[in-house]
Rosetta silent file (secondary structure, phi, psi, omega in degrees, C-alpha in Angstrom):
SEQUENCE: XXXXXXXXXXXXXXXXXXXXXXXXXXXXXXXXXXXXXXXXXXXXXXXXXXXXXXXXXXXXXXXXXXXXXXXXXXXXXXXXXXXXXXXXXXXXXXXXXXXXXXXXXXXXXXXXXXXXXXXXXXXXXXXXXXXXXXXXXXXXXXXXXXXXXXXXXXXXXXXXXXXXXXXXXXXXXXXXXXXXXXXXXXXXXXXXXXXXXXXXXXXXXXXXXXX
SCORE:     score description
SCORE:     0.000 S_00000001
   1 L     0.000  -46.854 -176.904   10.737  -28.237   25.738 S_00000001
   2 L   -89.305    8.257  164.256    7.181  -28.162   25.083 S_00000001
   3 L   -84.868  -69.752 -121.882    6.386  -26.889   28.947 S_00000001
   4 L   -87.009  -32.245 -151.777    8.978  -24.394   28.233 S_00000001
   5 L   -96.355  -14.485 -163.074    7.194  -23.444   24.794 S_00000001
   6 H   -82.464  -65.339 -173.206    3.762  -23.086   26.305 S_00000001
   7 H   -69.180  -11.783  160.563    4.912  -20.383   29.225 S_00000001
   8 H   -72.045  -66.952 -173.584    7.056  -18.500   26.284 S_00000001
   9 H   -58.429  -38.112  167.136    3.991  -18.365   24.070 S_00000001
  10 H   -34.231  -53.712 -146.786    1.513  -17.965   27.008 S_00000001
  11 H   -91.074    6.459  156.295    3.158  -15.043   28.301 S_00000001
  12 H   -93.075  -27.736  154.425    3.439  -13.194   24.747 S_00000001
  13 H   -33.891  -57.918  175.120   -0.595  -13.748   24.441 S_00000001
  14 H   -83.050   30.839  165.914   -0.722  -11.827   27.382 S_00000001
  15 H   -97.092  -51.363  164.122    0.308   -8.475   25.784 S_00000001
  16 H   -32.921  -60.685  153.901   -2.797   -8.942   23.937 S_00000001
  17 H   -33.919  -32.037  164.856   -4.667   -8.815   27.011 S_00000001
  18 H   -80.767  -14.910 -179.927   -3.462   -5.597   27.681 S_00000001
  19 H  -100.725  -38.307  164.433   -4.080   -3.928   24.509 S_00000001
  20 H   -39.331  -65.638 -171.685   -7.978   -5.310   24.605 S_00000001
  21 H   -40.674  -71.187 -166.027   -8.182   -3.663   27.968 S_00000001
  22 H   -46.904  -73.434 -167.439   -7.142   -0.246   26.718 S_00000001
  23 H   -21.616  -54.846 -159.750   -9.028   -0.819   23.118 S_00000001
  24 L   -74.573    4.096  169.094  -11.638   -1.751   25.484 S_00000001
  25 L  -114.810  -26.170  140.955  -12.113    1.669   27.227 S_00000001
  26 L   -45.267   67.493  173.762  -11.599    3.518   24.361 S_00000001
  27 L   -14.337  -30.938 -157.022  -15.394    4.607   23.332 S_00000001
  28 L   -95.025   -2.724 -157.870  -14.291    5.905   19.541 S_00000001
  29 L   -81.936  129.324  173.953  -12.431    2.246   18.504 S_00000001
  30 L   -83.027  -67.512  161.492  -15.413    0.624   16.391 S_00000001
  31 L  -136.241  177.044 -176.439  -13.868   -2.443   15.400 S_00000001
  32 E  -127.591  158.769  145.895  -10.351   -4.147   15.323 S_00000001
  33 E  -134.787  127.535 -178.054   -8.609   -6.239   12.444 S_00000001
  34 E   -97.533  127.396 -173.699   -5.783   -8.391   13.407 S_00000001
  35 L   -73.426   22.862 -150.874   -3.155   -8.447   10.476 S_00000001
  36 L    58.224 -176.251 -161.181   -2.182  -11.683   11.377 S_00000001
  37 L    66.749   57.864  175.499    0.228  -14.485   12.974 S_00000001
  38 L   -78.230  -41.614 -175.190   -2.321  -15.264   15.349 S_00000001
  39 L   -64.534 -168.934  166.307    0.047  -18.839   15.628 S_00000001
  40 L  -134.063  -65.684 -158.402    3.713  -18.989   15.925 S_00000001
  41 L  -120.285   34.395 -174.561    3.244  -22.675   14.381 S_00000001
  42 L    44.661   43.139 -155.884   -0.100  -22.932   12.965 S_00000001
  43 L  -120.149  149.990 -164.472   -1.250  -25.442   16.114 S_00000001
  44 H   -49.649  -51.548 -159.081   -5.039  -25.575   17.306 S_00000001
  45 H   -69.294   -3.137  179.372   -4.384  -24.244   20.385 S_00000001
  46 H   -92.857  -13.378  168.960   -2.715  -21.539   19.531 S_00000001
  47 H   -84.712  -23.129  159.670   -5.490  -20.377   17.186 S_00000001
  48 H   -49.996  -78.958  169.380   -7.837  -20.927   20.750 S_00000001
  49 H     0.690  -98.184  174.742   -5.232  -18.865   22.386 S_00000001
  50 H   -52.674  -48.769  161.848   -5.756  -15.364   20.549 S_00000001
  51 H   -22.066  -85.251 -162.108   -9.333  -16.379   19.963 S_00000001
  52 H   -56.160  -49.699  176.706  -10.211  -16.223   23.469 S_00000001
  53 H   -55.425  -22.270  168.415   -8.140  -13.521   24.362 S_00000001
  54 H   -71.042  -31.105 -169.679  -10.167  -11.677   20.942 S_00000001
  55 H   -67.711  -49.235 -172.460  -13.362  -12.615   22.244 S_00000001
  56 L   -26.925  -15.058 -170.964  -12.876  -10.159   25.299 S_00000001
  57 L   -93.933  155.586 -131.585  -13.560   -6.962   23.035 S_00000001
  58 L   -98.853   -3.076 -170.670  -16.334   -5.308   23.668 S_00000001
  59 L  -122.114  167.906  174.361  -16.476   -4.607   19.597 S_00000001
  60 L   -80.037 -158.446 -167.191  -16.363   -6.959   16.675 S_00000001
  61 E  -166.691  139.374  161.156  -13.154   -8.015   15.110 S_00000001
  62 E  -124.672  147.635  164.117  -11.810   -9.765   12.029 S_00000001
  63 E   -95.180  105.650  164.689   -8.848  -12.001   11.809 S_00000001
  64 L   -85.276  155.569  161.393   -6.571  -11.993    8.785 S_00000001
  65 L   -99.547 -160.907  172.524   -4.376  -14.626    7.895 S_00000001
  66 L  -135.777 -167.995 -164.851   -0.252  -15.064    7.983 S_00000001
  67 H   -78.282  -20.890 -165.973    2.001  -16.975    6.671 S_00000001
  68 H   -70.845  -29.083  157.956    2.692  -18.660   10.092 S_00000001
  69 H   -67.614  -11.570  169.338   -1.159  -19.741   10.365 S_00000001
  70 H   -75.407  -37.648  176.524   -0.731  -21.604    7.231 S_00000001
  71 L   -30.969  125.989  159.948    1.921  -24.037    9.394 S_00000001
  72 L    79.227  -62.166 -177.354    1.454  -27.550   10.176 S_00000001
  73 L  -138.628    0.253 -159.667   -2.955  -27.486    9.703 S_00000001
  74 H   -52.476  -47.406 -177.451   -2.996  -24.219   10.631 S_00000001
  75 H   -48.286  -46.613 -172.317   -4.987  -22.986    7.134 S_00000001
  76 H   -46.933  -51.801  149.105   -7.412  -25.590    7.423 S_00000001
  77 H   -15.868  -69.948  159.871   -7.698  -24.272   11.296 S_00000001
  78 H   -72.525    3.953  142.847   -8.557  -20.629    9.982 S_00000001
  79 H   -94.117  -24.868  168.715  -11.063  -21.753    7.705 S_00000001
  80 H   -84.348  -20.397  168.627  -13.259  -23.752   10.029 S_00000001
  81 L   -93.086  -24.392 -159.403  -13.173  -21.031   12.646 S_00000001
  82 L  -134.123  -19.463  168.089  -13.264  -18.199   10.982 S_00000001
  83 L   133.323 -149.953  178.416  -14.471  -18.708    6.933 S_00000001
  84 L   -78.314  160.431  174.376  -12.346  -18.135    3.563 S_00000001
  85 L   -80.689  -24.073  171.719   -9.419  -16.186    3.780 S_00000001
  86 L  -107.704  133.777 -152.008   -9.855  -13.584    1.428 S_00000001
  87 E  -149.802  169.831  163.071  -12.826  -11.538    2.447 S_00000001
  88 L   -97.262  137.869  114.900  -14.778   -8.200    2.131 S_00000001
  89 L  -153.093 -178.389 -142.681  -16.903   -6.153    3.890 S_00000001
  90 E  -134.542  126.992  165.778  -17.933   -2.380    4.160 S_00000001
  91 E  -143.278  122.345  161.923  -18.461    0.584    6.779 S_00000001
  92 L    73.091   19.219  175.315  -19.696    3.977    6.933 S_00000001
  93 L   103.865    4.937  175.230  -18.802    4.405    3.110 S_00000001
  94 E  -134.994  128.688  149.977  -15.145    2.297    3.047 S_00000001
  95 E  -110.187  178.673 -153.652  -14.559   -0.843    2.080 S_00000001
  96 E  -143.489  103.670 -172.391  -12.219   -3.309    3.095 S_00000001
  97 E   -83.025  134.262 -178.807  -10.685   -5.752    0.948 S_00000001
  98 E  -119.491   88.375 -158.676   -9.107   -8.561    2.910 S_00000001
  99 L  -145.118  128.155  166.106   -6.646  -10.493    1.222 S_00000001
 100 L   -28.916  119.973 -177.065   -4.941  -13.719    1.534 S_00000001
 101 L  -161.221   31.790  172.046   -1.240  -13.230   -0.650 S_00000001
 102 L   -70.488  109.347  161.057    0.548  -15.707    1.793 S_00000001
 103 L   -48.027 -106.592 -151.135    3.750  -17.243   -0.663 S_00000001
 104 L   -94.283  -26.190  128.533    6.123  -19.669    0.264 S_00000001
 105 L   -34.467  -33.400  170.068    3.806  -21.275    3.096 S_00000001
 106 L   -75.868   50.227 -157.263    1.106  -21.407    0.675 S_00000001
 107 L    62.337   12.606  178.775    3.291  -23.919   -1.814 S_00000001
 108 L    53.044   55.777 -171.100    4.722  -21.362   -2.853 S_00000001
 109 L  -108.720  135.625  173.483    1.471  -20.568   -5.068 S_00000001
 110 L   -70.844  119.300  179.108    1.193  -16.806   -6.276 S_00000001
 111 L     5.682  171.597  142.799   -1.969  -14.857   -4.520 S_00000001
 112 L   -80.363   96.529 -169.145   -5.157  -14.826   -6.315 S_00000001
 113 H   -87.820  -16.759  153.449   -4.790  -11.307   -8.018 S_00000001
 114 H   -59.146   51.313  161.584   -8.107  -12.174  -10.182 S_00000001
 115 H  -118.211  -60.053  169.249   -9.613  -12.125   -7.187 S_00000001
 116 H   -61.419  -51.637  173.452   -8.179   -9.069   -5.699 S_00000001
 117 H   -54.229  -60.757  139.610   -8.963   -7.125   -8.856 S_00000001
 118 H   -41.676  -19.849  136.061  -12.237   -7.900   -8.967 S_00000001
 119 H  -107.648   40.502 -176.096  -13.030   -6.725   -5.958 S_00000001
 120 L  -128.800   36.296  145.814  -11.648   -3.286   -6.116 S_00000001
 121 L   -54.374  -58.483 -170.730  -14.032   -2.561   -9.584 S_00000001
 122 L   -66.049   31.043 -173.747  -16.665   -1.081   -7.965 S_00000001
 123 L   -73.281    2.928  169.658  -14.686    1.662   -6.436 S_00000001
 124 L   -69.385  -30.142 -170.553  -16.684    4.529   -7.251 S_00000001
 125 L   -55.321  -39.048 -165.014  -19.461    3.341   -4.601 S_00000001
 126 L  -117.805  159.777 -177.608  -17.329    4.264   -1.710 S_00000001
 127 L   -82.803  -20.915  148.099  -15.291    7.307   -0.537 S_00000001
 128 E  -131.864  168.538  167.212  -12.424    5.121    0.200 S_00000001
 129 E  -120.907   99.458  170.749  -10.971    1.483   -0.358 S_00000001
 130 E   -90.535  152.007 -166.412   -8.524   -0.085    1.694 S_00000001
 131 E  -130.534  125.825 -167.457   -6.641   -3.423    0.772 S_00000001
 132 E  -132.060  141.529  172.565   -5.392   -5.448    3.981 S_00000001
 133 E  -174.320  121.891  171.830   -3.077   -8.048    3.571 S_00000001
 134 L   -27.291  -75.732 -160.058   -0.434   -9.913    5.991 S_00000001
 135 L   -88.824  121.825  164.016    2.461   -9.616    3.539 S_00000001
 136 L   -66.382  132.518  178.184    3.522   -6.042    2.042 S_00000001
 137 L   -21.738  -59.399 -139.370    4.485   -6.167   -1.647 S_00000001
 138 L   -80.925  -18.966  162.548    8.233   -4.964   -1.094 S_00000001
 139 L   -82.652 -178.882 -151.347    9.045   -8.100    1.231 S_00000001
 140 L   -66.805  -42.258 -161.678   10.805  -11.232    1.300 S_00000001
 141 L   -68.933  -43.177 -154.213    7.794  -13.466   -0.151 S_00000001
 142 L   -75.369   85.807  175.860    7.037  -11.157   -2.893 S_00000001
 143 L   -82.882  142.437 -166.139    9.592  -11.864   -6.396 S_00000001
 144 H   -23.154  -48.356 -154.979    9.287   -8.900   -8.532 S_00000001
 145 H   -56.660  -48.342  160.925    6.953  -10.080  -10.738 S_00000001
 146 H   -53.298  -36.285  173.455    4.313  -10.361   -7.876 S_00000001
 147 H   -76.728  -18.655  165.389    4.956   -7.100   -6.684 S_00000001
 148 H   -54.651  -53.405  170.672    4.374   -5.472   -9.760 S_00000001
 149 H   -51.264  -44.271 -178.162    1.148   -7.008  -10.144 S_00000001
 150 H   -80.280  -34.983  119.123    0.045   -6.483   -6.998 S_00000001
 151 H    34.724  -79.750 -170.868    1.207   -2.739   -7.406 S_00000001
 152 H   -77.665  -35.617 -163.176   -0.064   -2.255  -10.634 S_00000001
 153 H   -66.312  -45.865 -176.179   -3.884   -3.779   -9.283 S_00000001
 154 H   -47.144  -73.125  174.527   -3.428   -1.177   -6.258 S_00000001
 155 H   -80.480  -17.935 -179.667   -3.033    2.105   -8.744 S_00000001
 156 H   -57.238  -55.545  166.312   -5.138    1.242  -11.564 S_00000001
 157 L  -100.073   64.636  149.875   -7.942    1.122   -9.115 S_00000001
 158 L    55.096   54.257 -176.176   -7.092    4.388   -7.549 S_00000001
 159 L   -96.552  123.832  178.790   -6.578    2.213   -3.829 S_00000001
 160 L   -45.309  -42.108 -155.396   -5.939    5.151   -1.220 S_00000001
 161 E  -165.075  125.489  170.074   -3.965    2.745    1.655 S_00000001
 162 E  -114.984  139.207 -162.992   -2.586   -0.810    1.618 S_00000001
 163 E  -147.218  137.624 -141.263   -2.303   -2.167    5.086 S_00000001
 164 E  -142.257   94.883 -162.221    0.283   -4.635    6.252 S_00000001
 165 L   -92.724 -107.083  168.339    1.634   -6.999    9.034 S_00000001
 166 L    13.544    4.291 -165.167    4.374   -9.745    8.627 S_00000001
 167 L  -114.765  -29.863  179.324    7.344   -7.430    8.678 S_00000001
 168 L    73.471   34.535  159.500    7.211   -6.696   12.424 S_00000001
 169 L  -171.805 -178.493 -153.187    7.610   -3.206   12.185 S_00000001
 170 L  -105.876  161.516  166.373    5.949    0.363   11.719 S_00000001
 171 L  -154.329  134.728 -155.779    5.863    2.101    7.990 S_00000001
 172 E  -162.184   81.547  172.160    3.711    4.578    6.802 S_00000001
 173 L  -161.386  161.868  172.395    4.602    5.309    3.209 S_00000001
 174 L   -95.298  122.480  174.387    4.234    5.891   -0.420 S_00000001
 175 L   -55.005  -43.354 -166.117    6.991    3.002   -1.781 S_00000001
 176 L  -123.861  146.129 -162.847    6.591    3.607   -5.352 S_00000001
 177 L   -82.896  -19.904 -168.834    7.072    6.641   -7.649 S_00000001
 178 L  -109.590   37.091 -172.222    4.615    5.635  -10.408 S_00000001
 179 L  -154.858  129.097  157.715    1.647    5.240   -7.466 S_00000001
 180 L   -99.591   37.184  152.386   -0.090    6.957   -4.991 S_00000001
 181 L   -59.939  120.335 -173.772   -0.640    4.312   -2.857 S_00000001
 182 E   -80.078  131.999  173.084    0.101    4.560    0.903 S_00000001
 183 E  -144.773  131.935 -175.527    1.351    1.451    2.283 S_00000001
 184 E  -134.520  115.159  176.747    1.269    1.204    6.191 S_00000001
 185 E   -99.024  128.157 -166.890    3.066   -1.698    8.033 S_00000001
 186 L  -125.556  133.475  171.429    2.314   -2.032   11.535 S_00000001
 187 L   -27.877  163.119  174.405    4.915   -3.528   14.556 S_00000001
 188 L  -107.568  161.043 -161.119    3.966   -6.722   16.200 S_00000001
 189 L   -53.857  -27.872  177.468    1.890   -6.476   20.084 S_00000001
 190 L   -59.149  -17.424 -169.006    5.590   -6.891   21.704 S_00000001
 191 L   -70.995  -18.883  178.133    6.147   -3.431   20.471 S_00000001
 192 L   103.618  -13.237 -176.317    3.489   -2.737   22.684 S_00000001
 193 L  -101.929  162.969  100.574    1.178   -0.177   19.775 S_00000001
 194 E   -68.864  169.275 -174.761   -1.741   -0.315   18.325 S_00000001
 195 E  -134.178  130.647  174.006   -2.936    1.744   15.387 S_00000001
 196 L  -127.169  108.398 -129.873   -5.858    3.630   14.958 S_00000001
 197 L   -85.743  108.160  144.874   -7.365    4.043   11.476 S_00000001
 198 E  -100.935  118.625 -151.419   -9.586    7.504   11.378 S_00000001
 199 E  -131.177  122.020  166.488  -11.564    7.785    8.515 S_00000001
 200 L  -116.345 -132.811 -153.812  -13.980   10.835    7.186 S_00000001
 201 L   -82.069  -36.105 -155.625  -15.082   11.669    3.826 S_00000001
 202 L  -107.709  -19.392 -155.080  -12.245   13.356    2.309 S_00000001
 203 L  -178.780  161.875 -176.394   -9.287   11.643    4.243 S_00000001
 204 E  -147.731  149.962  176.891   -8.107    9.277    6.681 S_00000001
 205 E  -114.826  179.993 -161.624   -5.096    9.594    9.466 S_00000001
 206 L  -161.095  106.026 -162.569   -3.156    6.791   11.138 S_00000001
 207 L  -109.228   97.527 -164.769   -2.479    7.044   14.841 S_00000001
 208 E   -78.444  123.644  179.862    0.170    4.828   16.711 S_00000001
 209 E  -105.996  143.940  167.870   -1.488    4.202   20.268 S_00000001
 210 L   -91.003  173.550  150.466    1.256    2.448   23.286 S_00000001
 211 L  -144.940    0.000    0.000   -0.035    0.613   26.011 S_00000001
């Protein structure tokens, strides 16, 4: 069983390889962020696994996490390789909130949304803000109450595009009538896409690439 489990998972890791090639001959691709479920079961090697196959790009990268990296040690496991979970940082005039809202693997403890809210204040600084996060509001982890919050944090401070994994498929929409928030879900590497985030001053598109 656990021969059997290695050469299943093995041989979906190497659809990753294939999208790193392409990524990697594509000149305008900057950086990458993986929306998570680097695991299946939150096990070291399987955070080695994507790792190595991440180190091949020729650009940096950040890893968010999912809930299946919280599994067995996995969180601890994505805090000594890679830092805290909920994270920041900034390019060309956008920043990029990055944030841990993992549910019923996390103890079933609700997000930090002080957390998240505080770092969308400063939103005047930049011409846009995006908020990345494994689970989209509108899914299974999410009981109303959370999604409202997280929702309501999203339009108060005016966030252009919430970006989304865990669902295993693509969406590219605004969800809610009293917000103009964009929320874009993206497929998992068997579908075979990538997505590519173009951003100017004024606007930003969202490109589904195959490989």
């Amino acid at each position: 069983k656990s021969l059997f489990y290695e050469i299943f998972v093995n041989k979906e890791y190497s659809i990753l390889d294939e999208a790193i090639n392409q990524i990697n001959n594509d000149k305008s691709i900057l950086f990458v962020i993986h929306l998570g479920d680097v695991t299946d079961g939150g096990l070291y090697k399987e955070f080695h696994w994507t790792n190595d196959k991440m180190l091949k790009l020729n650009i940096p990268y950040v890893i968010l996490t999912g809930n299946h990296d919280y599994l067995s040690n996995g969180h601890s496991i994505y805090n000594q390789m890679y830092g805290e979970s909920s994270f920041v940082f900034s390019f060309n005039k956008t920043k990029f909130v990055c944030f841990d809202n993992v549910v019923w693997e996390n103890n079933n403890t609700y997000p930090d949304f002080n957390w998240l809210n505080n770092n969308l204040t400063d939103n005047i600084l930049y011409d846009h803000i995006f908020v990345i996060s494994h689970i989209p509001p509108f899914s299974d982890q999410f009981d109303k109450y959370c999604e409202s919050v997280f929702n309501k944090i999203l339009t108060l401070n005016k966030v252009k595009l919430s970006i989304h994994g865990h669902v295993h498929c693509y969406s590219y929409k605004q969800y809610y009538n009293n917000s103009s928030t964009l929320y874009f879900t993206a497929d998992d590497i068997k579908g075979r896409n990538y997505y590519k985030i173009s951003v100017s001053k004024s606007t930003f598109n969202i490109q589904q690439v195959p490989f």
